[in-house]
KEKEBA-583779 format. One line per 4 residues: number of its first residue (from 1); their letters; for each residue x negated, y, z negated of C-alpha. Coordinates in Angstrom, 2 decimals. Example, Ala and Ser with C-alpha at 12.3 -4.5 7.8 and 13.67 -1.06 7.14 Angstrom:
% residues 2
1) as) -12.30 -4.50 -7.80 | -13.67 -1.06 -7.14
***
This chain:
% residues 81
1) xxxx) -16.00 -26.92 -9.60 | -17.01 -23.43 -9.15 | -20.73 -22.50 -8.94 | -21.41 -18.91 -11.44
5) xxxx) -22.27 -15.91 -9.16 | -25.36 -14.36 -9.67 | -24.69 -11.09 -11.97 | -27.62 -9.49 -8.73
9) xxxx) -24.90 -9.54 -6.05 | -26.05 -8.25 -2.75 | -24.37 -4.43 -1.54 | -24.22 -4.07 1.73
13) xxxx) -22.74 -0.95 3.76 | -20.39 -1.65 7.25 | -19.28 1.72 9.08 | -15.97 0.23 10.80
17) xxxx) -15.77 3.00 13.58 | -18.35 0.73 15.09 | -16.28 -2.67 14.74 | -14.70 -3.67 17.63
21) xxxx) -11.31 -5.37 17.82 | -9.07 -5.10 15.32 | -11.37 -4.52 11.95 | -11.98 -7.50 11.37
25) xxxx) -15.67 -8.23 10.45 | -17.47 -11.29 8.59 | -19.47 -10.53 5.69 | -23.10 -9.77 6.19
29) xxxx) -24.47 -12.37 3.21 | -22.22 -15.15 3.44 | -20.15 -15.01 7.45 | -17.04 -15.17 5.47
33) xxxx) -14.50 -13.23 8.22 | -12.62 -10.31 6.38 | -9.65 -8.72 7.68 | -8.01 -5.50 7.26
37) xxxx) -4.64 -7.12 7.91 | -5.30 -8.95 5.02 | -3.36 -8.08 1.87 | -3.51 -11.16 -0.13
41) xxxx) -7.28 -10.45 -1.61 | -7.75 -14.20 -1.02 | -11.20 -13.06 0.60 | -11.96 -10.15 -0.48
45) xxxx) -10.85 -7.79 -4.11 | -10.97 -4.30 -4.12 | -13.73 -3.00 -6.27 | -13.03 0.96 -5.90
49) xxxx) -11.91 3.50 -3.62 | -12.66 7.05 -2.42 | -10.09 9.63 -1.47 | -11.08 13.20 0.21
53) xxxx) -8.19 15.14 0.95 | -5.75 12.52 0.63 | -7.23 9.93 3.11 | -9.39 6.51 2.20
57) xxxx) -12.78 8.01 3.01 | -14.65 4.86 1.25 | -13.37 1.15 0.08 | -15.78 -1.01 -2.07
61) xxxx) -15.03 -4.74 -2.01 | -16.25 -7.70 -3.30 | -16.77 -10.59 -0.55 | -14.65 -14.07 -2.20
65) xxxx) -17.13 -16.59 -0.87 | -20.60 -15.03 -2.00 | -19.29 -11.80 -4.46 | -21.67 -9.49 -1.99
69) xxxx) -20.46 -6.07 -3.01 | -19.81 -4.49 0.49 | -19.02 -0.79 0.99 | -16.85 0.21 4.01
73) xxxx) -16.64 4.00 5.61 | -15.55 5.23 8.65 | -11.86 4.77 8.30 | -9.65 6.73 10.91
77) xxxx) -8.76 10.00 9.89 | -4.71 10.89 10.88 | -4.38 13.43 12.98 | -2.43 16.50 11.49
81) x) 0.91 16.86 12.50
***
């Protein structure tokens, strides 16, 4: 049986130019490990986005395990070509 989340979730903010490795990080309430190469949602759901200028400047998700509301920046910008 699953236990109700707390409607309070905890928001926490992770700057992944500073991860190292492959983006992969755990979540800061909970340890749950997160990956970017992970498309399935089984750990994470996409709360909301943020484009500027057509790139992902901000992703909000929402951890599986603990539903800590965690906001990611520092995505790569692509270089112009």
């Amino acid at each position: 049986m699953m236990k109700k989340l707390d409607k309070k979730a905890s928001a926490y903010k992770i700057d992944l130019a500073s991860v190292e490795g492959d983006g992969s990080f755990q979540c800061p309430k909970c340890g749950k490990s997160i990956s970017p190469d992970d498309e399935s949602e089984e750990n994470y759901q996409i709360l909301d986005t943020k484009v500027v200028n057509d790139e992902l400047a901000e992703l909000v998700i929402s951890c599986a395990k603990c539903g800590s509301t965690i906001k990611l920046t520092g995505f790569q910008q692509s270089p112009d070509a």
